[in-house]
N, C-alpha and C positions, 0 to 999 in steps of 0.2 A: 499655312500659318508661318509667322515671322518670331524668331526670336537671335540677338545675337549670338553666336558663336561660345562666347563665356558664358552665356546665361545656359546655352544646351547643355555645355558642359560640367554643369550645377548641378542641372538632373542626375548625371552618372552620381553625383556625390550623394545625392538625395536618395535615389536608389539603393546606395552601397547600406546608407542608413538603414533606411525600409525593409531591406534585406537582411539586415542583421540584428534587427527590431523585430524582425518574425521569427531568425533563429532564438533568438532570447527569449521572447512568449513562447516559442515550442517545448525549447530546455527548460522553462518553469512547467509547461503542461508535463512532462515527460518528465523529471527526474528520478534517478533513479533509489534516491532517497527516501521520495513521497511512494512508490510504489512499496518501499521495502517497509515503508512505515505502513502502510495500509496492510500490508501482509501481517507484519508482528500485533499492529492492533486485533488482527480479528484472530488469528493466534491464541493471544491473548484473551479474549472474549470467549472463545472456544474454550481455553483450560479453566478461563474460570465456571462454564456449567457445568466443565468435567468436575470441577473441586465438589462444587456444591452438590453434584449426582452423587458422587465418593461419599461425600462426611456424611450427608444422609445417609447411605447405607450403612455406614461405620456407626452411626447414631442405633439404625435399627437393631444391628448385631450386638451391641451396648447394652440397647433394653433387653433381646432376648436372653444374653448372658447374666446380666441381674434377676430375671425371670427365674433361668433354669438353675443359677446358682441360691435363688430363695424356696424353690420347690425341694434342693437337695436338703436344706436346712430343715424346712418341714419335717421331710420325712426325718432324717436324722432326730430330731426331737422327740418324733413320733415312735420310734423306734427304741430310746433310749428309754421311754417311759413303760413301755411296754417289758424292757428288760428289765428295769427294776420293780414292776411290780409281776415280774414273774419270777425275778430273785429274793423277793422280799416273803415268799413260803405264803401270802395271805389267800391263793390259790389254792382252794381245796378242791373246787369240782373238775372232774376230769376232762367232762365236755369242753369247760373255759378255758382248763389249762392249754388243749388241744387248741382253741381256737387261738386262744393267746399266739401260739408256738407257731400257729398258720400263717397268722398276721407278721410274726417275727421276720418272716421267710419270704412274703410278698412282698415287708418292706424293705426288704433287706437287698432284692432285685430291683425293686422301681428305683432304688439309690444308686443302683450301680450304672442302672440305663439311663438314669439323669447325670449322673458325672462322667458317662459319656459324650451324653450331650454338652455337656459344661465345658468338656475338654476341645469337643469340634467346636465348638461358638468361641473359644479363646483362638482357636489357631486363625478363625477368620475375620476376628477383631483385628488380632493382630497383622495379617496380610492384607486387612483393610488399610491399616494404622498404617503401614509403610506405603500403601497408593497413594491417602491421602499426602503422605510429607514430599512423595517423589513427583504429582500433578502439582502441590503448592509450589516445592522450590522450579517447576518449572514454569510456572506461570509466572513467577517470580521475576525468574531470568528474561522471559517474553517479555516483561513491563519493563526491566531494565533497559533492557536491548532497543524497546520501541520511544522509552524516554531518550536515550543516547541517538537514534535515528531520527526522531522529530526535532534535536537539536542543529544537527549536522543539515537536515531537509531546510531549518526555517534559516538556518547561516547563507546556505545557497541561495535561496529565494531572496534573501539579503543582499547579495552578491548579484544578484541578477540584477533585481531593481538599481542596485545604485548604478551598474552600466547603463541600464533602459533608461533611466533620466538625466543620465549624461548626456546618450544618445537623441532624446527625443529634444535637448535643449539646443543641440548642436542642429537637430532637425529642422525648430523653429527657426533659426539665425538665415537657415538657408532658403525656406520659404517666401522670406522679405523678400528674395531676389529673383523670382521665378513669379511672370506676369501670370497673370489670373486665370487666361483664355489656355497657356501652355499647361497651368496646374490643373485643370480642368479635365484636359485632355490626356493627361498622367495619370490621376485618380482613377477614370475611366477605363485606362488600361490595364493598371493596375487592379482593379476587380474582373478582368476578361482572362487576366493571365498569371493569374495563381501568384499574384502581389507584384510582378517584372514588367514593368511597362517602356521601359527606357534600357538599350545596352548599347557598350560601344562597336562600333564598327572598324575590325582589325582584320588585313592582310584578306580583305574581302570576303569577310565573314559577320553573319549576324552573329552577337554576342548574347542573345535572348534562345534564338531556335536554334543557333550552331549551324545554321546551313549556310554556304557558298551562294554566294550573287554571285546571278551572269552577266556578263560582259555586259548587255546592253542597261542592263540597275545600273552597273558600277559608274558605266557611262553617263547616265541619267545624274546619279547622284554628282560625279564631278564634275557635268555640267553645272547645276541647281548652283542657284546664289548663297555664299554664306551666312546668310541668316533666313536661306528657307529649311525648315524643319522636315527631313524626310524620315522616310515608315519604311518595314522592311517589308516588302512584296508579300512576301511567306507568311509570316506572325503580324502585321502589322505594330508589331514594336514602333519607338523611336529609336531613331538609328543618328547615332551622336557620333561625328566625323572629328579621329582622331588623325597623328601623325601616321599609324600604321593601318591606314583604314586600305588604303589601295586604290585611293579614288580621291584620290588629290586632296586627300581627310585637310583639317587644318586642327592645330593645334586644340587638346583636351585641357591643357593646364588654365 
């Protein structure tokens, strides 16, 4: 394959591009932003079924302390009626009085065992009441933090793109000037080898594989005519003859 001298040396530029068009698509797949944001959103997600699991129960302790605080009133009521119509003298029979007095006594415990209970269901409203406010405000802070990180994510991804189409324009210009049959052959290599299809050739080194040509390459190559296109042995790269290639390179500018 024939191409001039400037045109091979178009590809190194074309490369450099290609090459920094894939770091740029890596650094938008990878950043470290979108990761931190994906973290904080589910985070996020996570404390809010914590909230919900919480105020549910805080809901249910709610109802049983309304519960047990309307059973203590009962009784209380029940109890109070019961004293005044045993202080009210209209008790003449002994038997009643007696049961009256039994009742007094029963209600008198069941009031006390419910305003135990009333006092346990307050203590764990209330250490309910403080999970809930301490899962809110941090779920809180998750949404803030993850609001603030998908700011900073979408500025980068911002930042990416306007280099990537800087790049990719500067990509086109160079296109025009690289024949069909050479872009062909580029492409090609460039999907065999991890996107590097083209390096230069310095102080008798591939600049793709980093390995050393032997004498009789180097030879071969500073034979070969300036507009033949040679491969490195090794990787079948192109191998673009520079001033410091070691092989009679000609000039890359």
């Amino acid at each position: 394959m024939k191409a001039e001298p400037a045109v091979q040396a178009r590809l190194l530029d074309l490369q450099n591009l290609d090459t920094e068009l894939q770091r740029l698509d890596h650094r938008a797949r990878t950043l470290p932003e979108a990761v931190e944001a994906a973290a904080l959103k589910e985070r996020a997600q996570t404390l809010e079924s914590e909230l919900i699991s919480v105020r549910t129960k805080a809901s249910d302790v709610e109802r049983r302390q309304r519960k047990a605080e309307s059973d203590v009133e009962q009784v209380r009521d029940r109890a109070d009626r019961d004293n005044k119509a045993l202080e009210s003298g209209q008790i003449t029979s002994a038997r009643e009085l007696q049961n009256l007095q039994s009742e007094i006594a029963s209600l008198a415990r069941r009031q006390a065992e419910l305003e135990e209970i009333v006092l346990e269901v307050m203590e764990q409203s209330e250490e309910l009441s403080a999970e809930v406010d301490r899962v809110a405000a941090a779920r809180e802070e998750a949404v803030a933090e993850h609001t603030a990180t998908v700011a900073r994510r979408d500025t980068a991804l911002a930042e990416i793109q306007w280099d990537r189409t800087r790049r990719s324009q500067d990509r086109e210009r160079i296109l025009e000037e690289i024949p069909a049959d050479l872009l062909a052959l580029y492409d090609k290599l460039r999907a065999q080898h991890d996107g590097v299809a083209a390096a230069p050739l310095r102080h008798g080194r591939c600049g793709g594989c980093k390995l050393q040509l032997s004498t009789v390459e180097l030879n071969e190559i500073k034979a070969a005519a300036d507009d033949e296109v040679v491969r490195c042995e090794d990787c079948r790269r192109i191998l673009v003859r520079t001033d410091e290639s070691g092989a009679g390179g000609r000039s890359a500018e």
